[in-house]
N, C-alpha and C positions, 0 to 999 in steps of 0.2 A: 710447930715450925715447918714440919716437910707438908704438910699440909697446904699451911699458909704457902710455902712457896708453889707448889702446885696449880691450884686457884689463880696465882698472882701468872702463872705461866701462861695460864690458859686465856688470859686476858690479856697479854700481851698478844695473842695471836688475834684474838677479836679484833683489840684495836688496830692490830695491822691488816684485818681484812675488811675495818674499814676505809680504811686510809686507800690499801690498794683502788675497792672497788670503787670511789667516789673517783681517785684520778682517772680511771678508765675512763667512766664514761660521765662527766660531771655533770652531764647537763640533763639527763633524765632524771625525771622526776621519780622514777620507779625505781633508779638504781640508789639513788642520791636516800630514799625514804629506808631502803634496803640497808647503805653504808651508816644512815644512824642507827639504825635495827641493832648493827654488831658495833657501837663504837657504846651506844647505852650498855648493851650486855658489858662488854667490858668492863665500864665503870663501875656497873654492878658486882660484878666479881671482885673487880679491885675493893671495891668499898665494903666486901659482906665479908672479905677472907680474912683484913687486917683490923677491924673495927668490930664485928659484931661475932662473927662464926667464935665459939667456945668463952666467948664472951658473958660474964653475972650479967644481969639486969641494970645493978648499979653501974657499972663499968662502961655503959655506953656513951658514946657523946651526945652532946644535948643536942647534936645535928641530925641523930639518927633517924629523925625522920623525914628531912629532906634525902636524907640517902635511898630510902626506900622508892622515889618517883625514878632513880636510874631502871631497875626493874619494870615497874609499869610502865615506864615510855617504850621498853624493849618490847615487849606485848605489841603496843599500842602500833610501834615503827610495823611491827611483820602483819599485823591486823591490815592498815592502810597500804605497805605493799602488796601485797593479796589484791585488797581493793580494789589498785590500780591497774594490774595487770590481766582482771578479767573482761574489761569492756575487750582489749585487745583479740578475745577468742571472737572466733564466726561459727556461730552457731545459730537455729535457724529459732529458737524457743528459750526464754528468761529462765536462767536456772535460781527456782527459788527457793529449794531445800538450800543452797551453798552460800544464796543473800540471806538466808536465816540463819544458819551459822555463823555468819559474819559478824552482823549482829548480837549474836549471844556473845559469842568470843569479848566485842567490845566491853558488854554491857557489864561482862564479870572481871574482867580484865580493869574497869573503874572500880566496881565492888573490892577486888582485892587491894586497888590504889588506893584506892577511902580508908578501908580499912587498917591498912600498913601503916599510913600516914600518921594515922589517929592515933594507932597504937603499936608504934616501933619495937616497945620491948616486948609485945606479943610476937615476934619476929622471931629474935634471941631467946627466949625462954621456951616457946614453945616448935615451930619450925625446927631449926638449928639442935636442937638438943633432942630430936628424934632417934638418934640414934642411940645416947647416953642412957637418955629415961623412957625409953619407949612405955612403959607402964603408965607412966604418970603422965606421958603427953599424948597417947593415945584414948584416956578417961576425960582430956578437957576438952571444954567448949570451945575455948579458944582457939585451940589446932584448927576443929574441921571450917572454923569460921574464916580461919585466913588460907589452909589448905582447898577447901573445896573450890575458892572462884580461881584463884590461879589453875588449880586441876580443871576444872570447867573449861575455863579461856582457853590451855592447848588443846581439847578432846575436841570444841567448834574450830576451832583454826585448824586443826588438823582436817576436820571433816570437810571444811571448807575449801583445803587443800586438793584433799584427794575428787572432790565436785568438780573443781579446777580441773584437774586432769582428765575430766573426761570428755572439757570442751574441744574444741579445736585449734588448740592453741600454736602461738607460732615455735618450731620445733627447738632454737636456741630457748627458750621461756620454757619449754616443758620439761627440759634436761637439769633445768634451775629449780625448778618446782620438784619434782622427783627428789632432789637431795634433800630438799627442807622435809618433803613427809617423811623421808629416812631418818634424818636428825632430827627432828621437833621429839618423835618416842624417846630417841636414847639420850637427851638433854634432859626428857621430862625424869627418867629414870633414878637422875643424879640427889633426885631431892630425897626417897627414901631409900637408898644405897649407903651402907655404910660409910664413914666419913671416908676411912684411907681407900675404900674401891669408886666414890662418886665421881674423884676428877678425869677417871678413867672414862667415865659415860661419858663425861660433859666433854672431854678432849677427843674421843669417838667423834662425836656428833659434829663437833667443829672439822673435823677433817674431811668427815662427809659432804658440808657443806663448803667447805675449801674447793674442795673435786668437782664442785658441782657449780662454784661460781667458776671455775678456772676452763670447767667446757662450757659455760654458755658464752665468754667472751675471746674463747679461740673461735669459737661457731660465729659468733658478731664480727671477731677481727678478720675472719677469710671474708664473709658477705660486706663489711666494707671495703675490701680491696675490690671486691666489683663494684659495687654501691659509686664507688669515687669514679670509677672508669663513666659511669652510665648515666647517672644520678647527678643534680645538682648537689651542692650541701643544706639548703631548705628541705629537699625532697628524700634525703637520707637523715634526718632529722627528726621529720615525720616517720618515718619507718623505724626509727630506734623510740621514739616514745608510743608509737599506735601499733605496731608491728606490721609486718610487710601486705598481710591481706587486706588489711582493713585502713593503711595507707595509700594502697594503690587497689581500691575496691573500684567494680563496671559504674562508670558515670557517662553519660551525654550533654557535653557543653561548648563555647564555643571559644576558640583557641586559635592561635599561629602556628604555623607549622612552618618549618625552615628547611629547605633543601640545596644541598652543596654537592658541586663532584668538580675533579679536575678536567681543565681541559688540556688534550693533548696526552690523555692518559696513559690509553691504548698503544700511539705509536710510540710513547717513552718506554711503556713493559716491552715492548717488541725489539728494544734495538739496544736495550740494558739488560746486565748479568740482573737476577732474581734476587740477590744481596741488596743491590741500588733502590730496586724495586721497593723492596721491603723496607729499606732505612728509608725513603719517602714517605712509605706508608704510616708507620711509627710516627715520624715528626709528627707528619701533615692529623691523624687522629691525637696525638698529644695536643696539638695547639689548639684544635677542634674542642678538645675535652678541658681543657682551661676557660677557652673564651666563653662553651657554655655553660659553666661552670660560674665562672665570674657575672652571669645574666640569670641562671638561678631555673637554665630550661633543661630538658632530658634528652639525651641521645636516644633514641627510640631505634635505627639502626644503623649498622654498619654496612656497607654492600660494596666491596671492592674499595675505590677513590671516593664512591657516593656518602652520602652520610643524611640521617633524617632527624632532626631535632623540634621536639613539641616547646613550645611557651605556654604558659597555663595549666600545665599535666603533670604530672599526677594533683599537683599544691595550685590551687586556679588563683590566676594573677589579673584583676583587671585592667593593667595597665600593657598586655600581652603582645598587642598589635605594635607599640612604641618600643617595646625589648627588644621585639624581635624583629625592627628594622634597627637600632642598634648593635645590636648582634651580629648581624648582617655586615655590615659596617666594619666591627672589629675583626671579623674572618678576613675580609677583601684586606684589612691593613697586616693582620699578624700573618697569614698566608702568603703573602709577597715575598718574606725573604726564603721560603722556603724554594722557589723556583729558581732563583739566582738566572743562572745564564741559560738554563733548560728552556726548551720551547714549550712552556706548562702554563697555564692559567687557574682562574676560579671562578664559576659558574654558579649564581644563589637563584632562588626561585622560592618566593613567600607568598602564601596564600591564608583567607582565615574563614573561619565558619562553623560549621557545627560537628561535633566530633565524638564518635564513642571511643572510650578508653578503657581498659581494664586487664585483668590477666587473665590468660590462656592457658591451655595445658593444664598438664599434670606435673610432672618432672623432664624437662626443663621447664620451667612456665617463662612464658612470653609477655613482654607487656605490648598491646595491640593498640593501634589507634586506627578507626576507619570511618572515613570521611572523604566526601568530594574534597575536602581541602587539603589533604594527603595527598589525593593524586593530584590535584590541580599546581598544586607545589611540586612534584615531580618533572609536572611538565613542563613548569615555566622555569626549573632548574633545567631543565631539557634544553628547554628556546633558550636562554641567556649567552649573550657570548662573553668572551673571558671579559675578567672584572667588572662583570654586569649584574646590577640586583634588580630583578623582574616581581610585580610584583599585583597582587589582586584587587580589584577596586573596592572589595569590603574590606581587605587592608587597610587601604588608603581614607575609607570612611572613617577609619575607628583613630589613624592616626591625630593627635595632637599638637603638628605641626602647620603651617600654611604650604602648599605644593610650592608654589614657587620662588619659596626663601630658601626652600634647602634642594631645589633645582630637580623634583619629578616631573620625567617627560613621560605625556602620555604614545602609547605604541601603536593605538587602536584595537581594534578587536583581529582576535586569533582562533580559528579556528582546530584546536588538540584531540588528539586522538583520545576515545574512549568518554568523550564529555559531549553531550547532545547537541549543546548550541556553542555558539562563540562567546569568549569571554573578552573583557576590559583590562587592559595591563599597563603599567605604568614603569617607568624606572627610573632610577635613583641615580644620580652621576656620583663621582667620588668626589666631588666638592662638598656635597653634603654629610659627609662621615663626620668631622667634624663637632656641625652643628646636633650632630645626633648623638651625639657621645653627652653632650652638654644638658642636653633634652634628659635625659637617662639618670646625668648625675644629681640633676632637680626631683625627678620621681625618684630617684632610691633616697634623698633625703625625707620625704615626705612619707616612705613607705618604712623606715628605721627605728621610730617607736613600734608600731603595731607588730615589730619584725621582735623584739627585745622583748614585748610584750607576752609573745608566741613560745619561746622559748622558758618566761618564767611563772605562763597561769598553766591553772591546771587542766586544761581543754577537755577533750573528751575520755584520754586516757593517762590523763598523769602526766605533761608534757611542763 
């Protein structure tokens, strides 16, 4: 009985560490494959402690062999976590010693499932009563026949483990991996451990892996509190199932870029207390960071009143050129009440074209965008005057609208600083907010399967 209650303990904790890790973060694949990992062990536990463990042969129930697939599915779940979470390393060369353990892992990890299945009370007679008759269960065939592939399956997962760790992995995943090669030995342990000292292994092991799920999602929950600041929720989506390097890996493609600053900015810091200043600021980046937010583009940066926001980046959008004169749009409208009676405006300048992206640095890393369409959007955030969206003729090429139903006047050519020739500019009155909102809520219906889709196939890393 102290036994059985033990086991029954130690399962209770599984199941609650699957329960926790699936609410965290429900929607990755990698975490979600992880929370059956501990909700199977569990039920293994539950079902070996009060059903089979000190159990005759005859004593069993006639179910005990479906009882046995909760065990091999727990194999099976930390096999395909593993799986998932190595495309996410950058590394320059195929690690194929760690794909062959992988492989091994599975392949005994079913040997031992076939064989359990087939013959449950080889389980209870021989397993289980290792420690009663060692004599006699260490002379049969039977033992090393169900012992050896589950022994096998954790010695490759393990090794396949520690392969893992020597990619490049992203640092909240490494601190998670480190716990399992910690726990995986002192779990394996529990099986030729005497009965009253095993639950001690197996309850070690689980608390290691406790410690070690609970930093890798304080590590996730601080980078989402930036993630949310900077990040769409598509593009912090991808970062939580591909990891952040190979999420926002150096690409050349072409894109919108969005440029915003106040105007009247300068003489409002001049003649207001630093308090005023700051609570402008605040809103005026709050509502900035919802409205791109709600269109699914990046804040790329911050620079005083200014602000730079990509469509198409890091997650390429081809519908990028029409977001982000909707976008556009939503700022000119949610922006307004923030000026109230102040002599303040808002200034957009939209440009699109080709564009390198990727991150920089070391610590802090930067994510970089450069491209004539960068600056060219600076500028003509530059030229615009308040509540004016200025905007580039390959913009306008790519838009999906007719120019003069939603009333773009063209400006003529401009000649800007740091750009060789003059450019074609066009602008948007604010009649056309409206119809461009409407424009937008037609393309996101058509874009919302393949969106549902994204979230539930298995993409490149388990997503």
């Amino acid at each position: 009985m102290p036994t059985e209650l033990s086991w029954n303990l130690i399962a209770i904790v599984a199941l609650g560490m699957a329960i926790s890790v699936s609410i965290v973060d429900f929607r990755s694949a990698r975490t979600g494959t992880l929370a059956l990992g501990f909700a199977m062990l569990g039920l293994a536990l539950v079902l070996d402690a009060n059903f089979m463990i000190g159990k005759k042969v005859d004593e069993i129930p006639p179910w005990a062999n479906w009882a046995t697939l909760a065990g091999t599915f727990t194999m099976l779940a930390l096999t395909f976590w593993l799986k998932l979470i190595r495309p996410t390393a950058q590394t320059g060369a195929a690690d194929r010693v760690g794909e062959i353990a992988l492989t091994c892992s599975l392949l005994a990890t079913l040997a031992y499932g076939a064989l359990a299945f087939s013959f449950p009370e080889w389980r209870v007679h021989y397993l289980f009563r290792l420690h009663d008759a060692p004599n006699e269960v260490l002379r049969s065939r039977q033992f090393y026949l169900l012992f050896l592939p589950i022994f096998l399956a954790c010695c490759f997962l393990l090794l396949a483990m520690i392969r893992t760790l020597q990619l490049q992995l992203d640092p909240p995943e490494r601190l998670r991996l480190i716990g399992f090669c910690i726990a995986v030995p002192l779990i394996l342990l529990s099986f030729p451990a005497p009965r009253e000292v095993a639950p001690y292994f197996a309850v070690i092991g689980e608390m290691v892996l406790l410690i070690a799920v609970m930093q890798f999602h304080m590590h996730w929950g601080q980078r989402g509190q930036f993630m949310s600041r900077f990040l769409s929720p598509q593009v912090a989506a991808a970062v939580r199932s591909r990891g952040l390097d190979e999420a926002m890996h150096e690409d050349r493609l072409e894109l919108t870029v969005v440029a915003c600053d106040i105007r009247g900015f300068s003489t409002f810091a001049e003649q207001n207390d630093s308090s005023q200043v700051i609570s402008l600021l605040k809103a005026y980046y709050g509502t900035v960071g919802d409205v791109a937010a709600a269109h699914g583009a990046t804040i790329k940066d911050y620079a005083g009143d200014g602000i730079l926001l990509l469509v198409g980046a890091p997650l390429p959008n081809p519908n990028h050129a029409h977001v982000a004169l909707a976008l556009a749009a939503d700022l000119r409208t949610h922006c307004d009440p923030l000026w109230q009676d102040r002599d303040l405006g808002l200034g957009v300048g939209i440009a699109t074209g080709q564009v390198s992206v990727g991150l920089v640095g070391t610590k802090p890393m930067e994510y970089a965008a450069v491209g004539r369409a960068v600056n060219l959007a600076s500028r003509l955030c530059d030229h615009a005057e308040d509540g004016e969206i200025l905007l580039s003729e390959r913009t306008l090429e790519l838009v999906d609208v007719d120019a003069n139903s939603v009333k773009m006047h063209p400006e003529g050519k401009v000649q800007f600083k740091g750009l060789a020739e003059p450019v074609h500019i066009w602008s948007i009155s604010a009649d056309a907010d409206t119809q461009l909102r409407i424009r937008k809520k037609k393309l996101g219906k058509r874009k919302a399967a393949p969106q549902f889709l994204q979230w539930f196939g298995m993409g490149r890393a388990g997503k």
